[in-house]
C-alpha positions in Angstrom: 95.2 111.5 73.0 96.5 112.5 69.3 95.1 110.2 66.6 98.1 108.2 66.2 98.1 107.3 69.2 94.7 106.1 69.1 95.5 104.1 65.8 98.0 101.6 67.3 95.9 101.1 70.5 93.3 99.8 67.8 95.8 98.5 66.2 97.6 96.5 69.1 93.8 96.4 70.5 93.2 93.5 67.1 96.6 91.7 67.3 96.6 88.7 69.2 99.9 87.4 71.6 101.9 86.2 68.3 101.3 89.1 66.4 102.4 91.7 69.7 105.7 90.0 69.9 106.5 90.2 66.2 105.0 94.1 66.3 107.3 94.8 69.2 110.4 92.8 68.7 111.0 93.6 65.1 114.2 92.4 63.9 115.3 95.7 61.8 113.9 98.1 64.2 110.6 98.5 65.9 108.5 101.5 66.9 109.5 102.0 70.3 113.6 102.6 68.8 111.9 104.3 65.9 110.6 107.0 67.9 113.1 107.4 70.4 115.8 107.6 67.7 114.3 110.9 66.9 116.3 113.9 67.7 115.0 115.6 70.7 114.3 118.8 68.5 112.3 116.4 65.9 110.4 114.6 68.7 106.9 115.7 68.8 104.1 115.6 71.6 101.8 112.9 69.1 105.1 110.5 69.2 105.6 110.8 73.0 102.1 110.1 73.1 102.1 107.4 70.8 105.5 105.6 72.5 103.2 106.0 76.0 100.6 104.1 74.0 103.5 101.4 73.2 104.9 101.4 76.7 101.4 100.5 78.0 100.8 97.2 75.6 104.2 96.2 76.2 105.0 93.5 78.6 105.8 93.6 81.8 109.7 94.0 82.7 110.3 94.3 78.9 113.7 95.0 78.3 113.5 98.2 76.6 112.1 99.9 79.6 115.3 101.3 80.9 116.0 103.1 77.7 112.4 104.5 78.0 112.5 105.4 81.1 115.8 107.2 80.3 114.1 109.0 77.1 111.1 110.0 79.8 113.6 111.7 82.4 115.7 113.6 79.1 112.2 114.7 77.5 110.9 115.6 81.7 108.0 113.5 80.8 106.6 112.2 84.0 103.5 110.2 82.9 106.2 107.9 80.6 108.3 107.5 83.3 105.2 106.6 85.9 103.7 104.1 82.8 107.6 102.7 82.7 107.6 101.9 86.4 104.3 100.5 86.5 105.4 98.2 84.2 108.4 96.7 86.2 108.6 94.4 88.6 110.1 95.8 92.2 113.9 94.6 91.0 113.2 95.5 87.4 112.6 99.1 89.4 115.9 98.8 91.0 117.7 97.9 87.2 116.1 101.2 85.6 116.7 103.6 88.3 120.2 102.7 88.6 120.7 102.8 84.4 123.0 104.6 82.6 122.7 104.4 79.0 125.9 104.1 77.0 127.7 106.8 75.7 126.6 106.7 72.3 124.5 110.3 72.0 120.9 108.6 71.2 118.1 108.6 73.7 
């Protein structure tokens, strides 16, 4: 696990419920968009590694996960697509595997 990753586990690890939904649910934009807004060619292993990290403290059948689960299957990265399905419910399952993200050229 790269170091940032391990810094908003500890990070996330100190925050209590209040504090999580604020972190993930920022109004401007919040980490999970952040790094998946990257361009695939700017998109490196320590920020996969640190959105898995998000994925995992995020909760369950968040809304987001679709869009994740769609960023796992571009960037063939199975272990954020297994974290993003162990996060959904059985009918949340059915939502992202039938997704299809807008045409809008992010993700």
């Amino acid at each position: 696990q790269y170091a940032k990753a391990q810094c908003v586990e500890a990070v996330i690890g100190k925050m209590n419920a209040t504090q999580k939904d604020e972190f993930f649910n920022n109004a401007q934009r919040g980490p999970i968009e952040l790094i998946m807004g990257k361009s695939a060619a700017s998109t490196k292993a320590e920020d996969v590694d640190t959105l898995r990290t998000l994925i995992i403290n995020v909760k369950r059948d968040e809304e987001r996960l679709a869009s994740v689960f769609l960023f796992a299957a571009r960037n063939n990265d199975i272990e954020l697509g297994e974290i993003v399905l162990g996060k959904a419910s059985d009918e949340k399952k059915k939502e992202i595997l039938g997704f299809q993200a807008p045409n809008t050229g992010s993700y």
